[in-house]
C-alpha positions as CSV (number, residue, x, y, z in Angstrom):
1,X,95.6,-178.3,134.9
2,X,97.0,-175.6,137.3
3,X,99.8,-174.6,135.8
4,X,99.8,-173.8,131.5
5,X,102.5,-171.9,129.3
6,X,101.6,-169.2,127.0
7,X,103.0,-171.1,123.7
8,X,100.6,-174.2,124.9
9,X,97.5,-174.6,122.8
10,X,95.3,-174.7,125.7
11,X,96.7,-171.4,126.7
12,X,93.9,-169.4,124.8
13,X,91.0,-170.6,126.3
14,X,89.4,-167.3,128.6
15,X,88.0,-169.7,131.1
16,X,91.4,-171.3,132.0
17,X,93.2,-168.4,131.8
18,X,91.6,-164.9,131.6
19,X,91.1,-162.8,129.0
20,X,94.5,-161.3,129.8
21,X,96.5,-164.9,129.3
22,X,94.4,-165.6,126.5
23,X,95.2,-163.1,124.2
24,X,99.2,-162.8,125.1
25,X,98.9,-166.5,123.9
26,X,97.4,-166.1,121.0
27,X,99.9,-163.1,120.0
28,X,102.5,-165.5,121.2
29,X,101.3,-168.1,117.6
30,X,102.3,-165.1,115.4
31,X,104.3,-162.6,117.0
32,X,107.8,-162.7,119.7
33,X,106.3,-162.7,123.2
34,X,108.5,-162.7,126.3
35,X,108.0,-166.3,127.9
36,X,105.4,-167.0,130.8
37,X,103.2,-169.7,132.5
38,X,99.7,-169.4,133.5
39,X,99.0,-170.8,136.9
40,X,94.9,-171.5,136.0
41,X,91.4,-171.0,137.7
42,X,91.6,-174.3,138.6
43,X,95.2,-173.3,141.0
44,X,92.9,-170.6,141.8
45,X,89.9,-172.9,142.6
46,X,92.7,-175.4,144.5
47,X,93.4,-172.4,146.9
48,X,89.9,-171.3,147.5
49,X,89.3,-174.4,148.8
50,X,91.8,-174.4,151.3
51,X,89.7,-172.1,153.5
52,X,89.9,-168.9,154.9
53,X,92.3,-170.3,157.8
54,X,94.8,-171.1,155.5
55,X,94.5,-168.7,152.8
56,X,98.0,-166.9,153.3
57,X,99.2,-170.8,152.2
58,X,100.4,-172.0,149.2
59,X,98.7,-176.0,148.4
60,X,102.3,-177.6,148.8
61,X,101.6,-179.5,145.3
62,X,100.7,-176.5,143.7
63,X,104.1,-174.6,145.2
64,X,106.1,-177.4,143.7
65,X,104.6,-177.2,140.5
66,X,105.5,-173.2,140.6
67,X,108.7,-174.1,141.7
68,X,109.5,-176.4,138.8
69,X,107.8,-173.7,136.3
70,X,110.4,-171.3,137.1
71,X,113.4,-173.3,136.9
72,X,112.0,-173.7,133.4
73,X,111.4,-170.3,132.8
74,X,114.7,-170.0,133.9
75,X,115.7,-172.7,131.1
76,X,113.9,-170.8,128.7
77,X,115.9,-167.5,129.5
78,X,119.4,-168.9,129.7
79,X,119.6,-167.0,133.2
80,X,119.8,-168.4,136.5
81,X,117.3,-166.0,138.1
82,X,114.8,-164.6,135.6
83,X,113.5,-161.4,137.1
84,X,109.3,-161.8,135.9
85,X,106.1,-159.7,136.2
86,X,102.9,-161.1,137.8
87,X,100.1,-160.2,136.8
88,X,96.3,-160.5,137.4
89,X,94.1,-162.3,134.9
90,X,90.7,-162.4,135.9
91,X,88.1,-164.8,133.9
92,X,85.6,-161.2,133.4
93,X,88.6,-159.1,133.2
94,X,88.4,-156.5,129.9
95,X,85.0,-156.9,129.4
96,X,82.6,-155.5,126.6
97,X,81.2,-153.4,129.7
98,X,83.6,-153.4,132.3
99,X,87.4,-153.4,132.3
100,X,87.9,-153.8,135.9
101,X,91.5,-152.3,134.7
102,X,94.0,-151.5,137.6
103,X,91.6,-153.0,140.2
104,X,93.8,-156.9,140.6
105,X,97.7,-156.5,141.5
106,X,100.5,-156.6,139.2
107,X,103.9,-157.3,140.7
108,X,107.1,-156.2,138.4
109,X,110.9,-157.1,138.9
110,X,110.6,-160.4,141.3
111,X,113.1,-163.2,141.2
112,X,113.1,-166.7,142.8
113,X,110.0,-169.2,143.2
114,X,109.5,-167.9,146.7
115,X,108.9,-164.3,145.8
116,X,106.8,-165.4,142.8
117,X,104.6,-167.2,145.1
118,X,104.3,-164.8,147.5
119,X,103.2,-162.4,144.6
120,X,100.6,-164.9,143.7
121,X,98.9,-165.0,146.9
122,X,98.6,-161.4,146.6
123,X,97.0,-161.6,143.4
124,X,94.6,-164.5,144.6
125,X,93.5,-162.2,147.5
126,X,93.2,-159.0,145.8
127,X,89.8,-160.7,144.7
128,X,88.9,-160.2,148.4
129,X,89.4,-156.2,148.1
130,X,86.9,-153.6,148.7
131,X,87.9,-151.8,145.7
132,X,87.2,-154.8,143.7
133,X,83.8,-155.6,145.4
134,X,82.2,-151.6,144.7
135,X,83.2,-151.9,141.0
136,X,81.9,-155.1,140.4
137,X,78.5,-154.1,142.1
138,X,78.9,-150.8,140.4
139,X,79.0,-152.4,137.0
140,X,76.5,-155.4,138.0
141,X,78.9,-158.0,138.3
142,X,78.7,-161.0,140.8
143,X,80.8,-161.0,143.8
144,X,80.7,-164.8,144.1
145,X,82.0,-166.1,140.6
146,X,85.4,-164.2,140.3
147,X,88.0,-167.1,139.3
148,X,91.7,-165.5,139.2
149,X,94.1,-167.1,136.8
150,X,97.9,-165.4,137.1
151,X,100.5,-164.8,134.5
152,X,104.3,-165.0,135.3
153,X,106.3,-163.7,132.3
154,X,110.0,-162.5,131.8
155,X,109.9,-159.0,132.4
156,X,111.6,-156.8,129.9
157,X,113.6,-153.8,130.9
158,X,112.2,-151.3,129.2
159,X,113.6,-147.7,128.3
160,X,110.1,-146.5,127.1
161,X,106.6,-148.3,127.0
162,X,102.9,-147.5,126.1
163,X,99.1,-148.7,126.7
164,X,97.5,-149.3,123.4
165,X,93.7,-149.2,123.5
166,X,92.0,-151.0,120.8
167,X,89.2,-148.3,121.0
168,X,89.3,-144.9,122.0
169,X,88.4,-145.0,125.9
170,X,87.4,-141.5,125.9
171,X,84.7,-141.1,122.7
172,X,84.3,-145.2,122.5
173,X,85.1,-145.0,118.6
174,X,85.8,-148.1,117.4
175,X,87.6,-147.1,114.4
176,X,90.0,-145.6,116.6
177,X,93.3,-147.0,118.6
178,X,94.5,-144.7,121.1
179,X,98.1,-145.1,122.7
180,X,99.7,-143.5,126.0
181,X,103.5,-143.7,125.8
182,X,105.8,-142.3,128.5
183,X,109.7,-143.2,129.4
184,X,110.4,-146.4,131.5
185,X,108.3,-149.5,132.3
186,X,104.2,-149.2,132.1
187,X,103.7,-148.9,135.6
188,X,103.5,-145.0,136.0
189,X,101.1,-144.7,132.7
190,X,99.1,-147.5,134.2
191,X,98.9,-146.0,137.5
192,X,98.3,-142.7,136.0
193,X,101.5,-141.2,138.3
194,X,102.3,-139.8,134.5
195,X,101.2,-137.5,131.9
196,X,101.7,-139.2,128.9
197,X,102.1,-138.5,125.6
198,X,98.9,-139.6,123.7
199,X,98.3,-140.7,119.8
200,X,95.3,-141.3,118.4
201,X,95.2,-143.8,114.9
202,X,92.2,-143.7,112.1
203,X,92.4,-147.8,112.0
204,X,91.1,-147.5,108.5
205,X,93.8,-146.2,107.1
206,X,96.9,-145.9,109.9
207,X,96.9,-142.1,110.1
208,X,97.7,-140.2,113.1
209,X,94.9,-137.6,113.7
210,X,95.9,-136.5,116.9
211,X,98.6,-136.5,119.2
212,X,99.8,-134.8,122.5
213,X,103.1,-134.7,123.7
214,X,102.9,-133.9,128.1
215,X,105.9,-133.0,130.4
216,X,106.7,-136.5,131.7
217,X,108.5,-135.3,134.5
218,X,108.7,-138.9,136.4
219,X,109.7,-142.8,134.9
220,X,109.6,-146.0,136.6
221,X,113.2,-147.8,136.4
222,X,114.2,-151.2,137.9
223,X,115.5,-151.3,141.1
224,X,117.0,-154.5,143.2
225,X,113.3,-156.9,144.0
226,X,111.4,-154.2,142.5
227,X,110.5,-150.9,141.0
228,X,111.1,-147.3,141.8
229,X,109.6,-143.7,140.6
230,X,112.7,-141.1,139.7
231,X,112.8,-138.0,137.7
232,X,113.0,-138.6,134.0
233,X,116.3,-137.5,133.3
234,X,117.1,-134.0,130.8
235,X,119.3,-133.6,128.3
């Protein structure tokens, strides 16, 4: 199966999808999820095998198959042209040990099949980066298995947005969820262009026992096929 939506019951198995997909799927049985398709490992696989001489191609089935996803997508959005995010979802992506967070490409505010594929390909060959190859061997992990499944989902324009960590990253308490927030879409907390403001929750019983507010002096806005840095405006 190379291409698999997020509300589809196969969507939550990590080996088909990533750990990435996988969860966003299984949020998507309980909670409102903006719509997306998974294009697999085994698109992935159906690339690789293409060869190195053809690996800025798309598999013509496989391009019609992502063609046919968006127009559904596009179904599913009541909108013509759905602008979407692309994002990486590697099979050993958010590991126990290793995160290998921010080292695959994420693509925001693309519309059209054509771009979406493009942004693909550029996902499928950021497993080819050096980056990627000294923190794998850094963290012991094999440079030949890495399988690459891909989410497109409907991007939401968002005024502010946050990274929520399950555990605190810094002291690796368990009992702790830590959240960086900051104006405008994820991309400038993700890519660390930000200082954001940072909360740390007891899980056990929901309190906030530390928080940080930071001089966010830049947000990431939409802008026409893409994104843009500007000053966060004061009032």
């Amino acid at each position: 199966m190379n291409i698999i939506w997020l509300d589809d019951a196969g969507c939550q198995d990590v080996s088909c999808v990533g750990g990435k997909v996988a969860n966003l799927s299984q949020l998507a049985s309980d909670y409102q999820v903006p719509s997306g398709f998974c294009l697999t490992t085994d698109a992935f696989q159906e690339w690789a095998r293409q060869g190195d001489g053809r690996a800025d191609e798309f598999p013509p089935e496989l391009q019609r198959q992502l063609a046919d996803a968006y127009v559904e997508m596009a179904r599913r959005c009541d909108t013509e042209l759905p602008s979407v995010a692309v994002r990486s979802s590697a099979i050993d992506e958010d590991g126990r040990f290793a995160s290998l967070a921010g080292q695959y490409e994420t693509y925001l505010n693309l519309s059209g099949d054509a771009a979406v594929a493009d942004a693909v390909l550029r996902c499928w060959h950021s497993t080819g980066a050096e980056r990627v190859a000294e923190y794998r061997q850094r963290y012991g992990l094999s440079l030949d298995s890495i399988e690459m499944a891909v989410l497109v989902q409907r991007l939401v324009p968002a005024d502010s947005s946050a990274v929520i960590f399950s555990a605190n990253p810094v002291t690796a308490n368990r009992d702790e969820v830590v959240i960086n927030a900051s104006w405008g879409l994820g991309e400038s907390v993700v890519g660390g262009t930000v200082s954001p403001d940072t909360f740390t929750i007891d899980k056990r019983n929901l309190s906030v026992t530390e928080s940080k507010i930071s001089d966010k002096e830049l947000m990431t806005v939409l802008v026409p096929d893409g994104t843009r840095e500007v000053p966060v405006p004061r009032f």
